[in-house]
N, C-alpha and C positions, 0 to 999 in steps of 0.2 A: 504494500500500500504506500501510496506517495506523499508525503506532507508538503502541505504549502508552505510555500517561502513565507520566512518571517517579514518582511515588506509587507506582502500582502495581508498578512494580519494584521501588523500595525497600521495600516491604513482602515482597514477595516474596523477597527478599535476606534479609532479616531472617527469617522465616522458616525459608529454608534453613540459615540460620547456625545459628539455635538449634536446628533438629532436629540437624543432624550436631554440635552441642557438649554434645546431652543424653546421645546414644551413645556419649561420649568417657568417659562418667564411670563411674566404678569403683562397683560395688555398695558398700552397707554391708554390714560382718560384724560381730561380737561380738568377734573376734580379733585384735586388731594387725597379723600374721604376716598379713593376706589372707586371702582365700578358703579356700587348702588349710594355713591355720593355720601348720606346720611343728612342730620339735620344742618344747616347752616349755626357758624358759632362765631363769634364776633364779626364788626364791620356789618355796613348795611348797602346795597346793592346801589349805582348812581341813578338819580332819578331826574330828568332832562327839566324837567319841572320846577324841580327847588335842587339845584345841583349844588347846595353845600349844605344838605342833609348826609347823615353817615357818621362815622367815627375816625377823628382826625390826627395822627400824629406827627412829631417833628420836633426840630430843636429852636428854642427861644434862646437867641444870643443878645447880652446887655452887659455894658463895660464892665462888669464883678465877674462875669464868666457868663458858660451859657449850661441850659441843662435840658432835658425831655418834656416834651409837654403836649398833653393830649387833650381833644376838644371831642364832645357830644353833640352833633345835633338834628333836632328830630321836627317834624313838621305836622302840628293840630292844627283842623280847620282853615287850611292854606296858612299858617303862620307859623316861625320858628321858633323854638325854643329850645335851649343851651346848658349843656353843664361843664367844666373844666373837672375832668377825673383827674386828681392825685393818684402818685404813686403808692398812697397808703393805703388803696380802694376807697375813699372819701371821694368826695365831691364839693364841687362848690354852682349852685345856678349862677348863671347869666343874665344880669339886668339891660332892659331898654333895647334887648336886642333887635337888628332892623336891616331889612336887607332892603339893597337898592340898587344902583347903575355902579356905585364906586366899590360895591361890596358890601360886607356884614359887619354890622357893629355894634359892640355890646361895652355894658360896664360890668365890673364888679370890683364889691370892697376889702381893701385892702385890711389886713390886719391889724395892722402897725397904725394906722389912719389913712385918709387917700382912696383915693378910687381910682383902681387902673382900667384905661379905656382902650379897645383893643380895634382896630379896624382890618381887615383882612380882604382881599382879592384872589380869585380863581387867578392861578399863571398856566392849568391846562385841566383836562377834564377829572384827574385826580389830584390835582396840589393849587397849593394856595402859598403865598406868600402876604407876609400882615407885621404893622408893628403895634408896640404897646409904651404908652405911658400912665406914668404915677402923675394922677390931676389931685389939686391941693394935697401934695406929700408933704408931711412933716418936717419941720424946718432942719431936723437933726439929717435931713434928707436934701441934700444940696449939691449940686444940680438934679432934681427931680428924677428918679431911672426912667429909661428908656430903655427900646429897643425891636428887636429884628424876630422874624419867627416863618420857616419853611415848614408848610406841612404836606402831608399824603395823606388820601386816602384809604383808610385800613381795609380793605376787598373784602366781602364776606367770603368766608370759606368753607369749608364740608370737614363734619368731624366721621370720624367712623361709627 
């Protein structure tokens, strides 16, 4: 009886291998979450409508340094309303908020005293670019902060 050349069995070997390691692999999806996607978990879908509805992040830069800062905002009865999530799962609402041709713009009070008033613009259909100032800051507060803030849109996404 003849034996085949060892070539041809290594080739053969080979072969097998990579058929059974091509049916090992997971389709591509559009969805993180796999195939049957799952529920949607943070971030909110854009909506052409009120396009700075959703959940916002980015970095707020002002001469002390700069740090993370993320924005809420959601749309009742055709009108907007705001929250500023801390990083400590808190929140703070958004007063006076108001959208218009130059963008959205809200107050909120500051700790320390002061109200800082934040105005913000779409720079594309997921990011905004916006500054913020300390209005009547306390004197121990001189020259008043200011400052710079890029954000993105969080994408809703699919958990499993």
């Amino acid at each position: 009886m003849r034996r085949p050349p060892l070539n041809a069995l290594m080739i053969g070997a080979l072969v097998l291998f990579t058929a059974l390691s091509a049916g090992a692999q997971l389709p591509r999806t559009r969805t993180p979450g796999g195939p049957d996607g799952g529920p949607p978990t943070g971030g909110t879908p854009r909506d052409a409508r009120y396009p700075y509805a959703g959940q916002w992040s980015g970095t707020r830069v002002m001469p002390i340094g700069s740090d993370q800062i993320t924005f809420k905002f959601t749309v009742t009865d055709g009108q907007y309303s705001g929250l500023t999530l801390h990083p400590d799962g808190g929140s703070s609402p958004q007063n006076n908020l108001a959208a218009g041709a130059g963008g959205l713009t809200w107050e909120q009070p500051n700790s320390g005293g002061g109200t800082w008033v934040f105005n913000v613009r779409l720079a594309g259909p997921d990011s905004m670019v916006g500054t913020l100032f300390l209005r009547d800051a306390p004197a121990n507060l001189t020259p008043a902060p200011h400052g710079t803030m890029v954000l993105t849109r969080q994408v809703a996404s699919r958990s499993k």
